[in-house]
C-alpha positions in Angstrom: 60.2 -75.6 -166.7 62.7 -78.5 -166.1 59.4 -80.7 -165.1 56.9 -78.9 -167.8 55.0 -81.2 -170.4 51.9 -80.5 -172.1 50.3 -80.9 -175.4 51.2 -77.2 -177.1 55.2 -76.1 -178.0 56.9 -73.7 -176.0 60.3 -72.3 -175.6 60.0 -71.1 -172.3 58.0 -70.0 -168.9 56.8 -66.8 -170.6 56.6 -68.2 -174.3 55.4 -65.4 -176.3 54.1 -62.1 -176.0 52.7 -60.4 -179.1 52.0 -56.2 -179.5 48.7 -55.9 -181.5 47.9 -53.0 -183.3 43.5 -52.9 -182.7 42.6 -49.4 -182.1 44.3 -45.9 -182.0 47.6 -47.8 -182.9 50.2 -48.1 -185.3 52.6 -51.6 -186.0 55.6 -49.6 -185.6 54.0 -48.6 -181.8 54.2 -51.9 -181.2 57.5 -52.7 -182.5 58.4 -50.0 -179.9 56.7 -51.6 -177.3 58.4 -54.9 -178.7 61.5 -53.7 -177.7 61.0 -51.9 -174.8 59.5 -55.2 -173.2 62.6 -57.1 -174.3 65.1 -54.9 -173.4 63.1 -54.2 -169.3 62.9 -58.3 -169.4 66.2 -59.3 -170.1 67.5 -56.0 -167.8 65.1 -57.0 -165.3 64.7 -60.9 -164.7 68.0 -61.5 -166.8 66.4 -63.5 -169.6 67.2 -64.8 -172.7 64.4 -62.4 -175.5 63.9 -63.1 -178.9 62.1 -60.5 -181.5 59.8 -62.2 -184.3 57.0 -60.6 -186.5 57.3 -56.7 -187.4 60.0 -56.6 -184.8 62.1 -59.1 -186.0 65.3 -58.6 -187.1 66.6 -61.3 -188.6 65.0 -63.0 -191.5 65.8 -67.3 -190.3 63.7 -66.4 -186.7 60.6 -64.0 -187.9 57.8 -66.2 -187.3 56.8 -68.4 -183.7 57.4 -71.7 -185.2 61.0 -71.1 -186.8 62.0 -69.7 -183.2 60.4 -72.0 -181.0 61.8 -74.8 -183.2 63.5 -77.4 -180.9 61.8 -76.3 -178.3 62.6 -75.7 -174.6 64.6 -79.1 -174.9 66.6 -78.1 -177.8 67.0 -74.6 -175.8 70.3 -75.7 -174.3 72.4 -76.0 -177.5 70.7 -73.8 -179.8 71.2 -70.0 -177.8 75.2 -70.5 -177.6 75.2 -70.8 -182.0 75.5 -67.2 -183.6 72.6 -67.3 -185.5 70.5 -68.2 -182.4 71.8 -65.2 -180.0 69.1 -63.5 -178.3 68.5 -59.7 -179.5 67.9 -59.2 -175.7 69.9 -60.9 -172.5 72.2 -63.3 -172.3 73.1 -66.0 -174.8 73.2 -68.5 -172.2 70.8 -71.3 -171.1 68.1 -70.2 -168.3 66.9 -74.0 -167.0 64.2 -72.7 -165.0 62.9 -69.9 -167.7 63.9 -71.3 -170.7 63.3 -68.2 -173.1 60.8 -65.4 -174.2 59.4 -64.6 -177.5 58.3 -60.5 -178.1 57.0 -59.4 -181.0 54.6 -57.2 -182.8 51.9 -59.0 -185.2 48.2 -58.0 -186.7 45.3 -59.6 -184.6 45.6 -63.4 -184.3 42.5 -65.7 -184.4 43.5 -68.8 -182.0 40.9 -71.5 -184.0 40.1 -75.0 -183.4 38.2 -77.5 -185.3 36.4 -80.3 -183.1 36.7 -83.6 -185.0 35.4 -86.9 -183.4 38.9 -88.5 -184.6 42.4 -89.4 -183.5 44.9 -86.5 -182.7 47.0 -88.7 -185.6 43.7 -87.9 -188.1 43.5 -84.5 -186.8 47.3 -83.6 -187.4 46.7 -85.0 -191.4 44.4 -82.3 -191.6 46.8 -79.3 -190.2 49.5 -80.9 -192.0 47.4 -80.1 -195.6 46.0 -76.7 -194.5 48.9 -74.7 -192.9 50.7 -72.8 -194.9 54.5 -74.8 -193.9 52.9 -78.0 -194.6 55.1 -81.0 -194.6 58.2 -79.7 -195.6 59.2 -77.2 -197.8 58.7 -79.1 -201.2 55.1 -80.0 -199.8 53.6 -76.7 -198.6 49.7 -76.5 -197.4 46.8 -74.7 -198.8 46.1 -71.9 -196.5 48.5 -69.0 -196.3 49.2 -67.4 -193.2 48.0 -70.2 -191.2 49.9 -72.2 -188.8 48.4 -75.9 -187.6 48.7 -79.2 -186.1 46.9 -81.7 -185.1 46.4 -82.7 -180.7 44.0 -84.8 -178.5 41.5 -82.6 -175.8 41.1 -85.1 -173.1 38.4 -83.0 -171.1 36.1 -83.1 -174.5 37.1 -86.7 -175.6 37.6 -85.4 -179.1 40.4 -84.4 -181.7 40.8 -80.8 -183.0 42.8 -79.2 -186.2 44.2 -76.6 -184.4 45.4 -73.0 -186.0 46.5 -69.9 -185.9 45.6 -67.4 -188.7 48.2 -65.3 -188.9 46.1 -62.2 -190.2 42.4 -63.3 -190.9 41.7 -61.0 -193.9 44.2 -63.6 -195.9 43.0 -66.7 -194.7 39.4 -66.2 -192.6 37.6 -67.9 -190.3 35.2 -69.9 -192.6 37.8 -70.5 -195.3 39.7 -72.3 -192.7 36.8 -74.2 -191.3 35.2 -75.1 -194.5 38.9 -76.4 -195.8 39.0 -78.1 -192.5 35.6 -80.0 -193.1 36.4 -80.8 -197.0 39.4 -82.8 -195.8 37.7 -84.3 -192.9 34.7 -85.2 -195.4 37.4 -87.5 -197.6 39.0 -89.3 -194.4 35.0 -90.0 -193.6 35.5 -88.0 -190.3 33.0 -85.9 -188.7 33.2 -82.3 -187.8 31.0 -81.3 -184.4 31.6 -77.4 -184.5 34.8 -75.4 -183.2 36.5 -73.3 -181.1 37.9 -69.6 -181.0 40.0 -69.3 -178.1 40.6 -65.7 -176.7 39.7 -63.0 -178.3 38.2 -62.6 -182.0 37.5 -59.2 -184.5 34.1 -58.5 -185.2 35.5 -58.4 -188.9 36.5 -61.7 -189.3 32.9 -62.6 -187.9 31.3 -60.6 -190.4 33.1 -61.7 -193.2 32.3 -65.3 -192.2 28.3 -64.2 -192.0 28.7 -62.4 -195.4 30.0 -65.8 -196.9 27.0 -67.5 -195.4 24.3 -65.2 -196.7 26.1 -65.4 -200.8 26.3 -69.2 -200.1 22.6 -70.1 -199.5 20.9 -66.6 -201.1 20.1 -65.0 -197.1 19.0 -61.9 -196.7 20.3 -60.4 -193.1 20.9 -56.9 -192.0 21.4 -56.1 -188.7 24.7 -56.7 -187.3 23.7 -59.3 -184.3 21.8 -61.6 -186.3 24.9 -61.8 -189.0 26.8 -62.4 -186.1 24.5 -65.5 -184.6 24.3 -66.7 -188.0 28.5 -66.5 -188.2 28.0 -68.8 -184.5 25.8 -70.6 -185.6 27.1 -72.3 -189.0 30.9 -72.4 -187.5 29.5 -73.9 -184.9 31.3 -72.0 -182.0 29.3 -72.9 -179.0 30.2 -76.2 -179.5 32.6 -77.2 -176.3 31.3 -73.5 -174.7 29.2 -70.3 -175.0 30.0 -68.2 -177.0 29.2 -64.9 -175.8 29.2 -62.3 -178.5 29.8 -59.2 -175.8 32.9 -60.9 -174.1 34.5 -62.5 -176.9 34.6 -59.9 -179.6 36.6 -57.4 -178.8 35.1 -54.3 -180.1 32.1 -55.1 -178.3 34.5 -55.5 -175.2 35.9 -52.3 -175.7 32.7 -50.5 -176.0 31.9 -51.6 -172.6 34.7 -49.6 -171.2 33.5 -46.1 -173.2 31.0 -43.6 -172.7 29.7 -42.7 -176.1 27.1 -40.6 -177.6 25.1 -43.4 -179.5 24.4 -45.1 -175.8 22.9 -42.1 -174.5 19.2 -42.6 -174.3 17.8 -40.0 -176.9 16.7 -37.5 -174.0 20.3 -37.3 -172.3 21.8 -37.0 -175.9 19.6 -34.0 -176.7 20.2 -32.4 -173.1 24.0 -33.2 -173.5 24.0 -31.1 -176.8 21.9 -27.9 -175.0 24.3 -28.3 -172.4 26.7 -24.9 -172.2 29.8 -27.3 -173.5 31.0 -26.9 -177.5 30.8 -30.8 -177.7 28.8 -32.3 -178.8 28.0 -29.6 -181.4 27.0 -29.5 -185.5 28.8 -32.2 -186.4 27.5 -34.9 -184.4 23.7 -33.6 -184.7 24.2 -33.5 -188.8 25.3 -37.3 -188.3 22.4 -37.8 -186.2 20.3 -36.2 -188.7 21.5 -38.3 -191.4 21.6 -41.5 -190.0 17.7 -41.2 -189.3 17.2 -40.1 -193.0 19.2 -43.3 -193.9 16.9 -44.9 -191.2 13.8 -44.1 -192.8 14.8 -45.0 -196.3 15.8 -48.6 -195.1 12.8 -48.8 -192.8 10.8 -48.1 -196.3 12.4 -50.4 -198.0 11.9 -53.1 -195.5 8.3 -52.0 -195.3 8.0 -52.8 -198.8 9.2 -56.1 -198.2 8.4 -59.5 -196.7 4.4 -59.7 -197.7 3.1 -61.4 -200.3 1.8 -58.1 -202.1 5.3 -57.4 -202.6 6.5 -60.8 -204.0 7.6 -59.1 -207.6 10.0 -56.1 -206.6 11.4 -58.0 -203.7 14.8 -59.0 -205.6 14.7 -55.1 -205.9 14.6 -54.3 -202.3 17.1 -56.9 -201.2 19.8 -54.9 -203.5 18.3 -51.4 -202.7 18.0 -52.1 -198.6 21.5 -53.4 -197.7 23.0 -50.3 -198.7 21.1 -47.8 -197.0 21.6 -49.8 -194.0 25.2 -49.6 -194.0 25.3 -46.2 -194.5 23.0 -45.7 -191.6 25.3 -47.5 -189.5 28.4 -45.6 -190.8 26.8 -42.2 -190.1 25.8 -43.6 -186.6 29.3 -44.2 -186.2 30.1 -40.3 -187.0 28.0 -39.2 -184.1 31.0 -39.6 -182.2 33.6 -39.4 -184.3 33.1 -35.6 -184.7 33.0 -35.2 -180.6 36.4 -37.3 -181.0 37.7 -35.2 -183.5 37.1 -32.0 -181.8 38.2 -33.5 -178.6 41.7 -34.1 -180.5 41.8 -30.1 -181.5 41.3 -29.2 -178.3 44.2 -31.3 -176.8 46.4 -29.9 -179.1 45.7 -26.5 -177.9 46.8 -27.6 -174.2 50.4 -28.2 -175.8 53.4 -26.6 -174.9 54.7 -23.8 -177.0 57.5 -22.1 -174.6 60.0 -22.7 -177.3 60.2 -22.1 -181.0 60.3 -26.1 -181.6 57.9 -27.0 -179.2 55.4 -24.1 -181.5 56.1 -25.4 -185.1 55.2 -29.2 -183.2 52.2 -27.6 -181.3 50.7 -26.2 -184.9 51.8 -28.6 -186.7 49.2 -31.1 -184.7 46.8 -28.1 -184.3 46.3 -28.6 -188.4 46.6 -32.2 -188.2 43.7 -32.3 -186.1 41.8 -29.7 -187.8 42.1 -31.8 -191.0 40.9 -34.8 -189.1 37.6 -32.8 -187.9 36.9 -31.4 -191.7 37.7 -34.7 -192.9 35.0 -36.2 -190.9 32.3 -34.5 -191.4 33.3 -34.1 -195.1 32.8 -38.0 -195.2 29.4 -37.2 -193.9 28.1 -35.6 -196.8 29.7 -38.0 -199.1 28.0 -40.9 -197.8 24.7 -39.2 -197.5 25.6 -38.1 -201.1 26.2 -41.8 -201.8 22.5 -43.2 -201.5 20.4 -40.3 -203.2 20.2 -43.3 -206.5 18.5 -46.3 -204.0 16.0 -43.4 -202.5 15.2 -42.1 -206.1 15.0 -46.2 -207.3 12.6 -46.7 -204.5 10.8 -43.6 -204.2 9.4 -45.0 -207.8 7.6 -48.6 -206.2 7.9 -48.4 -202.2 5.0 -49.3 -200.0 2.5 -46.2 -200.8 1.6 -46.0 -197.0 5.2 -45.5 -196.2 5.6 -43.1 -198.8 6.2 -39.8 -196.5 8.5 -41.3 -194.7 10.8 -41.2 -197.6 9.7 -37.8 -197.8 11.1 -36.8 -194.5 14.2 -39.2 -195.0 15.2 -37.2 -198.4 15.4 -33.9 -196.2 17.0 -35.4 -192.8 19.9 -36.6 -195.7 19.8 -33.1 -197.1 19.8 -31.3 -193.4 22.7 -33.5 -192.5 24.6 -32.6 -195.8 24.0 -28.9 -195.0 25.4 -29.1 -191.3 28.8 -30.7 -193.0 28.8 -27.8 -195.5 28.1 -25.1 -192.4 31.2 -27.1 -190.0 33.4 -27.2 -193.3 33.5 -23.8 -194.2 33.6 -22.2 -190.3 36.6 -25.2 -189.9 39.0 -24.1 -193.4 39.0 -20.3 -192.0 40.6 -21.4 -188.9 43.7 -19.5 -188.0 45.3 -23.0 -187.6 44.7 -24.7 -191.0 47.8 -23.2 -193.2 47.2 -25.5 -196.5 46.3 -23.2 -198.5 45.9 -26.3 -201.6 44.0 -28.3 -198.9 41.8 -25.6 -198.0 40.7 -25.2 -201.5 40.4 -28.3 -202.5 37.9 -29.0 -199.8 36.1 -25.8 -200.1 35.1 -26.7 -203.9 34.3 -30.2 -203.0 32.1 -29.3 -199.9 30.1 -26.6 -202.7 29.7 -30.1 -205.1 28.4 -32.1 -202.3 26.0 -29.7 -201.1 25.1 -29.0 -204.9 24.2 -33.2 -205.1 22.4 -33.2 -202.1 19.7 -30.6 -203.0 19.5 -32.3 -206.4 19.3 -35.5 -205.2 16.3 -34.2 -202.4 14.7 -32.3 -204.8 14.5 -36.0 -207.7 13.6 -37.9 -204.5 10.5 -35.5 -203.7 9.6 -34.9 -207.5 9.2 -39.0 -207.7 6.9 -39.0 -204.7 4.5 -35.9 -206.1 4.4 -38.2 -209.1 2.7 -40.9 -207.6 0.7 -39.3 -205.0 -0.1 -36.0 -206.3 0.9 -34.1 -203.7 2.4 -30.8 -205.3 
């Protein structure tokens, strides 16, 4: 460290380690693992550790920048004050390390904007856009964003360089587009930009979703709002961006075996196999995911031909829905295998002692709740779209017109199989609430109610045009 220069601040060898909550995790499980990390560190490798974000204990050193302020340089003086005492190791000057932020923070987007500038031009920019600004009477226009401004020799270009702090405050394309207004005024132009590390599908999808309002698109599938996303930020710019190792869902999927991967013939087999998973659940979100199928694939049959010209505004509000829901139920498919999966690990737990059984039921109804809950949500959002099949059942492409047909009754089948794993789940020996048990016993009778009503208007609308009795 004593010989260390570079372009980006740092306080230290090991300059900051964030906890991110992303999937089956809580903030305040990384605020444990926050100080578990700082505590093995500074026991360890005898190491100066500071907190910041959720586990940050003192309100002058929460964020990165207010830590790391001074730098490794300014390292020396700064730890012996008593405001800047490390919560971890000693309060002493480590030339060699220098010192270690640990923390716990939502997902950060590392994001650059490629400007053919000066790293001087560049740094304007970050100066208006980050939250801190110029100074505290100055502030910038993007909350939860951190900037400046550097030079990337390799590229022989400038970049506004950020970190949103938590993308659902400031997202991707707010920052870009905010980025290319300013460079617009200086007369500077912007060629594309840069994620660095990892990025949510979320934030992706949200940029996609501005995109299509913006110039009127219509785009349904998941991939292509994705390319679209890549393509008008511009992130293949300096590199490929490869949606399958850079989004990190779709980097996580690679390392499960799910359900919805299976080729249709293993996930039938798996479900005849002599194993109670997966069962009811996952074939009624099956089920209903092809009737939500079937409706979108009517709706798109009814669209895109010149034949069709007059009720397409109609299909491009009626489609999007039924598509979602299609991909939320495909979701479901293993979600109820999860679920029950949970149940059953709860039953493996130890109940030698009286404390050790109230803790052992008390997850046993926990994760009962969970696998009612789930399947619950299944016939609400099958429930959900009986409106957009009744809507279309009225104009849709005639040729198509059984498919709706079948649709109506995969959506119904799917509501029934919720109602069936419902009412076998709330006599469980395990499920105590008595309030909760009723309360989801007279919703699960409404829900099956809506969905034979809702088949029963679907198939009375077809009859009506076709005749069919």
């Amino acid at each position: 460290m004593t010989q260390h220069k570079g372009e980006h601040p740092r306080l230290g060898a090991m300059d900051v380690c964030p906890f991110v909550p992303v999937r089956n995790a809580s903030m305040e499980d990384c605020i444990w693992c926050a100080n578990q990390l700082g505590s093995r560190l500074a026991k360890e490798l005898d190491i100066p550790v500071y907190l910041y974000g959720g586990a940050a204990t003192e309100s002058h050193r929460t964020t990165v920048p207010q830590i790391r302020s001074g730098e490794y340089e300014g390292l020396a003086s700064k730890i012996t004050t008593p405001q800047w005492k490390p919560n971890y190791g000693p309060a002493e000057y480590r030339p060699k390390w220098g010192a270690s932020m640990v923390g716990a923070r939502k997902f950060l987007i590392a994001y650059n904007v490629n400007l053919l500038a000066t790293k001087e031009q560049a740094h304007r920019i970050a100066l208006n856009l980050r939250e801190n600004g110029r100074n505290a009477n100055n502030p910038g226009r993007l909350t939860a964003v951190q900037g400046l401004g550097w030079w990337l020799e390799e590229e022989n270009l400038a970049q506004v360089s950020m970190n949103l702090l938590d993308h659902e405050v400031t997202p991707l394309h707010v920052a870009y587009e905010e980025s290319c207004k300013d460079a617009e005024e200086l007369k500077l132009p912007v060629v594309g930009s840069q994620i660095v590390g990892l990025v949510p599908l979320a934030s992706l999808l949200q940029a996609a979703e501005y995109y299509m309002e913006k110039d009127n698109l219509f785009i349904l599938e998941e991939d292509q709002k994705v390319r679209l996303a890549i393509s008008r930020l511009g992130l293949s710019s300096i590199g490929p961006f490869v949606p399958s190792e850079r989004i990190i869902e779709y980097r996580q999927e690679k390392q499960q075996s799910l359900l919805i991967d299976k080729h249709v013939k293993d996930f039938i087999l798996s479900v005849g196999a002599r194993t109670s998973a997966p069962g009811g659940g996952s074939v009624s979100a099956t089920v209903g995911a092809l009737g939500s199928a079937l409706g979108t694939m009517v709706g798109l049959l009814s669209y895109g031909n010149k034949k069709f010209e007059t009720i397409s505004p109609i299909i491009r509000r009626l489609v999007p829905p039924l598509y979602s829901t299609m991909m939320d139920l495909i979701s479901m498919i293993d979600a109820d295998t999860i679920a029950f999966s949970e149940y059953m690990d709860a039953l493996k737990l130890p109940k030698g002692t009286p404390t050790e059984e109230e803790l052992r039921y008390a997850e046993l109804e926990r994760t009962m709740k969970g696998a009612v809950e789930v399947v619950m949500d299944l016939a609400r959002k099958c429930n959900d779209i009986w409106p957009l099949l009744l809507e279309m059942a009225g104009f849709a492409n005639i040729t198509a017109i059984s498919d709706l047909q079948v649709g109506a009754k995969c959506l119904e089948t799917a509501v029934y199989g919720a109602y069936f794993n419902v009412k076998i789940n709330l006599v469980n020996a395990h499920l105590r609430d008595v309030e909760y048990k009723q309360q989801a016993d007279d919703e699960i009778q409404q829900l099956l109610q809506m969905a034979k009503e809702g088949t029963s208007a679907v198939l009375k609308a077809v009859a009506a045009r076709t005749a069919l009795k």
